[in-house]
Every structure is written in C-alpha cells, then in structure tokens.
C-alpha positions in Angstrom: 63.0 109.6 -15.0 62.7 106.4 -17.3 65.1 103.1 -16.0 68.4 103.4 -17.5 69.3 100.6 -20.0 71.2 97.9 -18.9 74.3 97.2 -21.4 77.0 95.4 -21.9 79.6 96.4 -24.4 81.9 93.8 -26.3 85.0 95.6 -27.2 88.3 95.7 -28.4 89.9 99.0 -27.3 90.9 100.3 -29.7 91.1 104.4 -29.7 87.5 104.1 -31.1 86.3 102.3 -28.8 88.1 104.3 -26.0 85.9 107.0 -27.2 82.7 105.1 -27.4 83.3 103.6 -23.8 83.9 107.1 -22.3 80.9 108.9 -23.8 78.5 105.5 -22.9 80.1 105.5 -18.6 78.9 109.2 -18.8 75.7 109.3 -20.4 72.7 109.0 -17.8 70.6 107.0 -20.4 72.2 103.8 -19.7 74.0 101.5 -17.2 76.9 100.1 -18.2 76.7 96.6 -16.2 80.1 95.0 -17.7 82.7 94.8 -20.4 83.5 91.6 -22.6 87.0 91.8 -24.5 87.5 90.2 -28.0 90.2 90.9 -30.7 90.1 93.1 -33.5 92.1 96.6 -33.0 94.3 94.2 -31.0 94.8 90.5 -29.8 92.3 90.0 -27.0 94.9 89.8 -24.1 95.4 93.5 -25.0 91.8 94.3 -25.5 90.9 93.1 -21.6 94.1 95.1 -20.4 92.7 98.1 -22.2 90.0 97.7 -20.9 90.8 97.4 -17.5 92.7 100.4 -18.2 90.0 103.2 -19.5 87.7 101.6 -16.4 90.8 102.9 -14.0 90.8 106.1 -16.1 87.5 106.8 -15.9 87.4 106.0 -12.1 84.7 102.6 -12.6 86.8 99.9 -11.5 83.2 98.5 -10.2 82.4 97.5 -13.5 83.5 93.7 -14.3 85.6 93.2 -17.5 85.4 89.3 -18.9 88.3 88.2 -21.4 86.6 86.6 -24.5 88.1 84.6 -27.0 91.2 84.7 -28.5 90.1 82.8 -31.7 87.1 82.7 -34.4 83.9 80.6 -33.8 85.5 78.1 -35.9 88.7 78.2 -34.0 90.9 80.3 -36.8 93.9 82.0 -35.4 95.1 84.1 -38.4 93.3 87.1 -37.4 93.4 90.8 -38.7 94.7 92.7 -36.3 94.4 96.6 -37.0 97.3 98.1 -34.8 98.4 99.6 -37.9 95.0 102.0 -37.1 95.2 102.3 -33.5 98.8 102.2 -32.3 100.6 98.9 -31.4 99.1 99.1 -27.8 95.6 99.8 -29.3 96.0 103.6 -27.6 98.1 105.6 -30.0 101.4 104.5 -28.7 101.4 106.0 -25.3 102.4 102.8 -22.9 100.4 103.1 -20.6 101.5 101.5 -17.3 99.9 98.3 -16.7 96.0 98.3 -14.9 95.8 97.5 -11.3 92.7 95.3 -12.0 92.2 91.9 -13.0 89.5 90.4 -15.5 86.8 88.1 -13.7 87.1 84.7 -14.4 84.5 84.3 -16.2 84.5 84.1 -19.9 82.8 86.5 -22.4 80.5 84.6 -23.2 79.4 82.9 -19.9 79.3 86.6 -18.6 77.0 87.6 -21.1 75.0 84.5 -20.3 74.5 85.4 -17.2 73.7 89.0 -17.1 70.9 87.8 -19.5 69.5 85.3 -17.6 69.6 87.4 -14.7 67.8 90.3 -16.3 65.7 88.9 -19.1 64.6 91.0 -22.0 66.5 94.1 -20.3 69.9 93.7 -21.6 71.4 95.4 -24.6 75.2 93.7 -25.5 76.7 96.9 -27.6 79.4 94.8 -30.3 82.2 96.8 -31.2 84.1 94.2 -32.5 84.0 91.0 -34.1 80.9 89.2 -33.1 82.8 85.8 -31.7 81.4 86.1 -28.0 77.6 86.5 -28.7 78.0 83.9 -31.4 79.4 81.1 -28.6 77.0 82.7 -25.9 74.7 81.7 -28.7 76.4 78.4 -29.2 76.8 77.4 -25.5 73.0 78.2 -24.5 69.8 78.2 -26.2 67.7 80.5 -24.1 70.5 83.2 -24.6 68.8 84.1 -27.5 65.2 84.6 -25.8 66.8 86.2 -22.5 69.0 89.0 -24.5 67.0 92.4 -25.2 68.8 93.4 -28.3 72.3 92.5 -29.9 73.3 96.6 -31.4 76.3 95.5 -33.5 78.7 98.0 -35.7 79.6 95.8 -38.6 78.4 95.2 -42.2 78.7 97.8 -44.8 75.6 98.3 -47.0 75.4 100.3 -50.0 79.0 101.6 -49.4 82.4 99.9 -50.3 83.9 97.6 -47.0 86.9 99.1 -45.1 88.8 95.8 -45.7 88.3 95.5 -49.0 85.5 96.8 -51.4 83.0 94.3 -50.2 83.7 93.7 -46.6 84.0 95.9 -43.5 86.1 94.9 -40.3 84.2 93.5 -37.8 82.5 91.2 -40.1 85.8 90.5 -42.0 87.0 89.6 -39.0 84.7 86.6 -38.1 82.2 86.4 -40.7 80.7 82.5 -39.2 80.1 84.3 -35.9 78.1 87.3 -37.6 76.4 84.6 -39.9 75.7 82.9 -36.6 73.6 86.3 -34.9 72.5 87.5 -37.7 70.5 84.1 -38.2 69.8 83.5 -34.7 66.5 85.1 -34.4 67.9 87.6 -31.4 66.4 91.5 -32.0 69.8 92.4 -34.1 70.2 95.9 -35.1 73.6 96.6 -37.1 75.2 100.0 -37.7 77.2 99.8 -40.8 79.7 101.7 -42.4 77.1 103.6 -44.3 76.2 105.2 -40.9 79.4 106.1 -39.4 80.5 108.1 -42.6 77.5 110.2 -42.7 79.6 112.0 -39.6 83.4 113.4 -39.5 85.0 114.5 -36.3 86.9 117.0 -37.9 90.4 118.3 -37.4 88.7 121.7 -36.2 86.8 119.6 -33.7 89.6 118.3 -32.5 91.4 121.4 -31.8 88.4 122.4 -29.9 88.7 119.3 -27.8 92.3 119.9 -27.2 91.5 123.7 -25.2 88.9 121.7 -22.7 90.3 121.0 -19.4 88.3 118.0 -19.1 89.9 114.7 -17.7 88.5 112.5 -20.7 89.0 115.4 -23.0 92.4 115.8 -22.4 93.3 112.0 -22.3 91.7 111.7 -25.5 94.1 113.9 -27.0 96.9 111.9 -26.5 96.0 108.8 -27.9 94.2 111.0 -31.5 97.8 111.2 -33.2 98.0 107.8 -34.7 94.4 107.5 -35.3 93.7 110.9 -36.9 97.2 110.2 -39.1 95.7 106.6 -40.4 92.4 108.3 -41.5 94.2 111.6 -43.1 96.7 109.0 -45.2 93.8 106.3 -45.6 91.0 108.5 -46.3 92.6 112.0 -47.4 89.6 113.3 -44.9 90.8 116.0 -42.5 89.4 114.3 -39.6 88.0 110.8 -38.4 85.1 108.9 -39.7 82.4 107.0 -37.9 80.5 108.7 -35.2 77.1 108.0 -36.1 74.2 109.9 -34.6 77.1 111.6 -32.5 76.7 116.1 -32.4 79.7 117.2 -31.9 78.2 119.5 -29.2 77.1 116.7 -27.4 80.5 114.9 -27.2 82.4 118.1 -26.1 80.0 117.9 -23.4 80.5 114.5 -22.1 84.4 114.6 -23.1 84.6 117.9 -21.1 83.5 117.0 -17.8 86.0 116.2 -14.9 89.2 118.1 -14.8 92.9 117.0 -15.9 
C-alpha cells in the first residue's frame, strides 16, 4: 500500500469546508496531520471553534487545530466575511454547542512551520481559504518554502467570471498580497480555480439521496445544506451547489455514508 500523504488543511469552516474536511478524515489516501484556522466564511475565532467542532463530530480530537490570523498579510481588518453563504455560525444556523477542545498554542503559521521542517518535502498544506498563514509561514522562515511538498490552494478564477465580482474569486479577494506572496514564492503551488469547481454540481437530487443514508456524516450534513443550498439556488438559479471538483457523486455518498446516526 503506498504511504499516505501527509496534509495539513488551512480552513475556514464554512459548510464547504465541513464537507471537504469530512470526505479528506475518511479517505485512506492521506493523513490528515493538523488543521490551521483563518477567516473567510467567518472571522477566524469562529473558524478554529468550527473546527474544533467537526474534529469532535468526526471523533479525531487527536488531530491539532492552530488559530491563524485574524488579519491580512498587510495587517487590514475590513475583511469579507461570507456568513451571508454559510449561516452566521458558518454551519447553516444550527448553534452548535460549544467544542470541548482547545486550539494549541501555536500559531498557524508556526504550526505549519513546523510540520515542514519536521517532514521535509512530505507535506501538502490543502488552502481553503485566504492564503494569509502560508504567506507569513513564508514571511517568518525562509526554508519553509524548500521544506513544504506542495501548497494545493482553491482560489483564482481563470477563464471564468470571479464569485466576488466579475474579475475576482473569494479566497483571493480576500487577501490578494498573501496570494501574490505564494504564488511568487517559488513553493510547488497548484491552484484550483473556479473554472474547476463549476465543471461539477451537487445536485438537489443528490442531495435527497444523501438525506435517506443513515450515515453519521451523512446525516449531519443535512442539517447544515439549507442555507447553503438556498444562497446557490437565489445566487446562481442552479438547482444544487457548485464546486466539487474531481468529486463522483458515488464516491462522496460513500465516504458521507459510513458510520451510523
């Protein structure tokens, strides 16, 4: 069986990212080593309680959350926030109670600093959100760059209109000196942009099919969709969600079903 791959995923939960950290603590191809929290779908005190919070749903309270920054690279603090998408607690509106864990105290970006340095050329750092801790990680260490295996970012929006406005998508938007900052850094940078995530819909029917599963991620899924799945329908007119790239539907159920409520 080939090594799993060591990643670390920089989020800011988020429904979507919900979804993406679910399907990546279940799939046997990697090894989720830690999560780094940054704002986008919410501020970033959120993000790391959210965090903690899908770790305690998904039964790996093992795996270290570190809080990153609460402000841009250049140390802006009017940021867009995109609650309007995801619910004013980032999860649809449900209020969840509050996580029993605790973020290290480490920082985001002396976390990541670490883990790379510790396991040179073997760790990926998966950015779903603004790119602010691997841009100070960056910053705050000049060997990060040489000791990180690959930066996999979703951002940028090529050949295809932005999701902010017609030129600029969200996580870029959202800190556009950070992404200037990786992009240019010379690390092995591969970006998924919106041109990607709206070659695939999860569609209404799909979500009625994930609705019948018994399956503990399944089902928690299913309570946080209403918001998210209303924002796209009204913003989009699509019946269903985009941006699952490279995702079969299949798959997902698959990985979504396992477990019971």
């Amino acid at each position: 069986m080939a090594e799993r791959k060591k990643i670390i995923i920089d989020t800011d939960p988020g429904i979507d990212d919900a979804m993406a950290i679910f399907l990546a603590l279940q799939s046997p191809e990697v090894d989720v080593i830690g999560l780094t929290t940054v704002y986008g779908n919410v501020y970033t005190t959120l993000a790391t309680r959210n965090a903690l919070h899908l770790l305690e749903i998904a039964g790996r309270t093992d795996i270290p959350v570190a809080e990153g920054s609460h402000v841009t690279i250049t140390k802006g603090t009017k940021l867009r926030i995109a609650d309007f998408v995801h619910g004013t607690d980032g999860l649809g509106n449900q209020n969840f109670p509050p996580p029993k864990g605790k973020p290290i105290e480490q920082s985001a970006a002396e976390f990541l600093i670490e883990q790379a340095s510790l396991y040179p050329g073997k760790i990926t750092v998966v950015a779903l959100g603004p790119l602010t801790n691997i841009a100070l990680a960056i910053q705050s260490d000049s060997s990060f760059v040489e000791n990180i295996g690959q930066i996999v970012l979703l951002g940028g929006a090529f050949s295809v209109n932005g999701n902010v406005n017609p030129a600029a998508e969200a996580n870029i938007f959202g800190d556009p000196d950070a992404a200037d900052l990786v992009f240019t850094s010379g690390a092995d940078v591969l970006a998924i942009g919106l041109n990607v995530t709206h070659q695939v819909v999860l569609t209404d029917a799909d979500r009625d099919k994930l609705a019948e599963s018994s399956g503990k991620f399944a089902q928690y899924l299913c309570k946080i969709l209403d918001v998210y799945f209303s924002y796209h329908h009204d913003a989009y007119s699509t019946k269903g969600l985009l941006g699952f790239p490279n995702l079969n539907p299949d798959e997902m159920f698959t990985i979504y079903n396992k477990g019971t409520s």
